[in-house]
N, C-alpha and C positions, 0 to 999 in steps of 0.2 A: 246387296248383290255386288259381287267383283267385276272390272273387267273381264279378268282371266275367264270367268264363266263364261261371259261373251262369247269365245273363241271354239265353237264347237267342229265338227267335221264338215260342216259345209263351206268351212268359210276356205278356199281352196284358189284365193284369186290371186294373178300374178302383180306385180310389185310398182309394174311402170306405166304410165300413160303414154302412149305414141300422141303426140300434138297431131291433131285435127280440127279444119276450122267448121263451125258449124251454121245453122238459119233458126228462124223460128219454127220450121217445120219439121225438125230435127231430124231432116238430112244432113249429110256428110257434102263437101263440095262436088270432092269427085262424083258424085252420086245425083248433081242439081242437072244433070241432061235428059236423066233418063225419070224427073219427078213427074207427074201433074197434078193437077187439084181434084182431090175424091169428089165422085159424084154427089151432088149436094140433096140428091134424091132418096129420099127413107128406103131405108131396105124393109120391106116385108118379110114376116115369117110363113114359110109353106102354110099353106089351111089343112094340110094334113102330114106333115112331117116337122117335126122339132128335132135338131140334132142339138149333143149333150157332149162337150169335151171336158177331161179333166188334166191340166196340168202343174205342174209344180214347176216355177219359172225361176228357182234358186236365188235367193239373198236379192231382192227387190226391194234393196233400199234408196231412201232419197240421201239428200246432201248435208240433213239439219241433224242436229243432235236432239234424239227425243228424248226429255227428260223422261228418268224413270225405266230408262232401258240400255242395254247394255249392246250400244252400236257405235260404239268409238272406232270401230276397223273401217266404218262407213260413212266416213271423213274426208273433205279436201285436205290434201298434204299442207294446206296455209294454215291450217290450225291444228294439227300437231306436234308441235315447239313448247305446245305447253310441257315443264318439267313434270306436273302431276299425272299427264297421259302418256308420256312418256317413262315415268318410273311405276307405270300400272301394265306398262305393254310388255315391259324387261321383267315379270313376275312371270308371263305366261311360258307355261315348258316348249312347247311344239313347236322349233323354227320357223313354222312357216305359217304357222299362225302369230306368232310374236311378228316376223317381218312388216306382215300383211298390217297389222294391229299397227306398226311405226310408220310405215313407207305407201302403204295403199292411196293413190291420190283418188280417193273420191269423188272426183268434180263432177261438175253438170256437164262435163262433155263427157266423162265416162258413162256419166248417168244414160245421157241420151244416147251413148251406143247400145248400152244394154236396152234401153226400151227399144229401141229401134230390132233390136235381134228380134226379141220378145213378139214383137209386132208380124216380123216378117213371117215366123213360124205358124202366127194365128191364122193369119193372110193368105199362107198358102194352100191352109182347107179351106173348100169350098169355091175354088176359083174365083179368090180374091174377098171372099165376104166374111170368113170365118163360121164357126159353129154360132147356131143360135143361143147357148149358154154359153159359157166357161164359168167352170169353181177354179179358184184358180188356189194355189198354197204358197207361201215364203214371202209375204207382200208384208211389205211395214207397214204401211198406214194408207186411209183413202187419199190421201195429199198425192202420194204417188199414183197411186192407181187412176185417178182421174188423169192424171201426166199422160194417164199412156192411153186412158181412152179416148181422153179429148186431140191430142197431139199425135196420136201415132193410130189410133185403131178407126179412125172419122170412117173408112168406107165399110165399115163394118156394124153403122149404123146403132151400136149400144145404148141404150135411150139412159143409165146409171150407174154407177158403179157402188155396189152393195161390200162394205167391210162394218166391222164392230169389231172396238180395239177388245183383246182376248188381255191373259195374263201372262205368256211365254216369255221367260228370261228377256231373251233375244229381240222380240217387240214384231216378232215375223205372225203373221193370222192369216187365215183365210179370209176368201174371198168370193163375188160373185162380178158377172157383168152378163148384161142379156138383152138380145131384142123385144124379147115378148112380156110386157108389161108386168110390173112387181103387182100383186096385191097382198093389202097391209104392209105390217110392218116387217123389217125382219126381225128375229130371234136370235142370239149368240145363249148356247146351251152350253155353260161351265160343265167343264171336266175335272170331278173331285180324285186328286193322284195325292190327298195326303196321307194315302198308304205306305208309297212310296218314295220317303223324302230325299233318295240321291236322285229322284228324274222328277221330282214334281214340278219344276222348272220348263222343262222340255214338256209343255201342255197346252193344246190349244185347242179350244171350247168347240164344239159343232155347230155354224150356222145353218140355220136352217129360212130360208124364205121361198115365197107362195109366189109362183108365176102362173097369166092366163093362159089356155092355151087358144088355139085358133077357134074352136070349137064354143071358147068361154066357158070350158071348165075348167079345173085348177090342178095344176102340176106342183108338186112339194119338192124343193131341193134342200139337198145336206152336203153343205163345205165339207169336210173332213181333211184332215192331218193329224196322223194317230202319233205318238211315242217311236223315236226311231228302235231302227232293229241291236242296238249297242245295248237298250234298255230290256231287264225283264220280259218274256212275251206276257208276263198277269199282266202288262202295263196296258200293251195293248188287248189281250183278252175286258179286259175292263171298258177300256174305251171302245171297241164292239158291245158291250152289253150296253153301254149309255147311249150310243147309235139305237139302239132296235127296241132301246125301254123309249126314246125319243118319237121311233116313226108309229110305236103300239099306240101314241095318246090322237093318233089322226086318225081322220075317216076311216072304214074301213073301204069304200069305194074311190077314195083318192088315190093316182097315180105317185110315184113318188121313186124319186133317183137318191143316189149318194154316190157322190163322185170327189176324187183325192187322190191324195198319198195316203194307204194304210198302212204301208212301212211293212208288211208282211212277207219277208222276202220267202224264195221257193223251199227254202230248207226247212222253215218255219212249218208253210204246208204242207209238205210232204211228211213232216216226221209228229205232225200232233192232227189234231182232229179240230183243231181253231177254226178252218175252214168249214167242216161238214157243220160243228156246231153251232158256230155263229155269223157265219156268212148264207152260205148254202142252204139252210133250211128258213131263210128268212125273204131271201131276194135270190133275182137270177146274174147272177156272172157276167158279166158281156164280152167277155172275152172270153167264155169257156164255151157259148152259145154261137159264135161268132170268132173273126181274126184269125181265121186259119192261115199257118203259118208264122203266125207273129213271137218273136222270141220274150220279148217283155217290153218296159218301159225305164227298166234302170238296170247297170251294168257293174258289178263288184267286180273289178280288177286281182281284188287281190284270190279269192276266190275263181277266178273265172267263171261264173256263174251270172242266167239275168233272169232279172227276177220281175213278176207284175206288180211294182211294190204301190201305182197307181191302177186304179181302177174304178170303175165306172157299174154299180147296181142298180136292179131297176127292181120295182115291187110292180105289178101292173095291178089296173082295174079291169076288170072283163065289161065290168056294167058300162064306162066311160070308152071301151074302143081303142084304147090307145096300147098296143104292142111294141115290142121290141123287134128289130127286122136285125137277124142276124147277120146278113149282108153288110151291115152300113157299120161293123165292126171294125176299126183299124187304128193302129198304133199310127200316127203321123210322123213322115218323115220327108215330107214333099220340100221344106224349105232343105236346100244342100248343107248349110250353113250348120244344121242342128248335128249331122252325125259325120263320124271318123272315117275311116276307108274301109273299116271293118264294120261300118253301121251301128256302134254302139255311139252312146250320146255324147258329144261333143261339149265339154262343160265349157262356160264362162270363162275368157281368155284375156285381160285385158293388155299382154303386154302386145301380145300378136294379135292383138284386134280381130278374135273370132271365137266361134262357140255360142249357142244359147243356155243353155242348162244341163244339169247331169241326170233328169228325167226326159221322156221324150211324152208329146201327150197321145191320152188315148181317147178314142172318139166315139157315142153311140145314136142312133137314132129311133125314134118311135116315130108309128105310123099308126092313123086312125082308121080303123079299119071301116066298111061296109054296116 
């Protein structure tokens, strides 16, 4: 693998660090007036309500060089002097990918504003407790993801953070984090794309793990992050069929979500039947059931168009009770920080210290019924 490949369309971060001093609780100074200490008291999950967020929290990387993966852009400026990363960064075409590849200071104060963003956005569903799951997408490794549960997510009560390293270029995989007790183990379900050798790189396997629910029956989740839209849609037609040959081998009376990025943008839907064939006829929508009003969850500029390229399905159980309330439908956009003036999402900004991500998340809930 190249650097160069590294360098995909996400990687879209600006060039400078503004110096900020920080603590161990990775607050900002300016920001130590208005901290306190999270309740040290477990959060409970509803005995009849689970809510289900799905977000993509864009380029969640840490500070280390993972061997074996191509995150050189995701570097402290101290150790970019090497001539070899430097004459790997001068190969990449796209200035601002090549910048970002030489000049990006990656530090652990950068790091910790993005979690801090990251944190704030979860925080503000639920009045301050976040959704009972998140699958979360774009995450490098558990190292980080515990960063953000232990350090930034405490009142939010997450008893683990569920990743298994996948095989994407880029070293980005999905993820999980949840109040309500794992059972077993989790499963990462390889995605075979050596169909297609110009995007088999861009592949990330479907996690799937087994939560309790209040009830003590069992809820099945699926991480998902499909093949971007730059790629073939067989790519993603594929990885929909490995989705639904995946949830066929379960119960037939388990409950069971899939929530992500399926990178499906609207034009996709609209002009092929990928939808009717392989979404639609197998689960329900949550935002076609629900979210009235909601324009999407990601914003193509160049396009002007927005698209649900994240979303949230549910397969229900009739036997087990557990429903989808279309009410509890809604794209999140409570924290300010996440979107533009025009409400579209507000990416990752590091020179002017703001933006979360260029997904915004979407949220659903089941209720046990009578």
């Amino acid at each position: 693998m190249t650097l160069a490949s590294k360098t995909g369309p996400c990687l879209l971060f600006s060039l400078f660090l503004v110096a900020c001093a920080s603590d161990p609780s990775g607050m900002r100074a300016d920001e130590q007036a208005g901290y306190s200490e999270p309740d040290p008291r477990p959060v409970q999950a509803n005995s009849n309500r689970v809510s289900v967020m799905a977000f993509n929290v864009e380029n969640l990387f840490d500070t280390a060089d993972d061997p074996g993966k191509n995150d050189a852009t995701y570097l402290p400026a101290s150790i970019k002097t090497d001539p070899a990363h430097i004459e790997a960064c001068n190969l990449i075409e796209v200035d601002r990918w090549r910048e970002d590849c030489l000049y990006l200071d990656w530090s652990e104060e950068a790091l910790n504003f993005k979690l801090e963003q990251v944190a704030k956005t979860i925080l503000a569903y639920n009045d301050g407790l976040g959704p009972d799951i998140i699958a979360l997408q774009e995450v490098e490794n558990i190292h980080v993801l515990e960063q953000l549960r232990n350090e930034y997510l405490q009142p939010a009560g997450y008893l683990e953070s569920i990743l298994i390293e996948g095989i994407d270029d880029r070293g980005i995989d999905v993820a999980f984090l949840s109040r309500l007790p794992k059972v077993g183990e989790a499963i990462l379900h390889p995605l075979d794309m050596s169909a297609f050798p110009q995007g088999a790189q861009d592949t990330r396997g479907v996690l799937q793990a087994d939560f309790e629910l209040p009830d003590g029956s069992v809820l099945t989740g699926f991480s998902v992050h499909f093949p971007a839209p730059f790629h073939p849609i067989e790519m993603r037609w594929v990885a929909y069929q490995h989705l639904n040959s995946v949830r066929a081998q379960l119960p037939e009376d388990r409950p069971v979500f899939a929530a992500g990025d399926f990178n499906t943008p609207t034009r996709e839907k609209n002009e092929t039947t990928i939808m009717d064939d392989m979404v639609r006829a197998h689960w329900i929508v949550a935002h076609e059931v629900g979210c009235e009003g909601c324009k999407g969850t990601n914003y193509w500029a160049r396009g002007e168009s927005w698209s649900f390229l994240d979303m949230v399905l549910y397969s229900p159980s009739a036997a087990r009770g557990w429903q989808l309330d279309p009410q509890s439908v809604e794209v999140v956009t409570a924290y300010a920080g996440q979107t533009n003036n025009d409400g579209t999402p507000n990416r990752f900004d590091l020179e002017q210290r703001e933006g979360v991500s260029d997904h915004l998340p979407i949220v659903m809930a089941i209720e046990r019924l009578p």
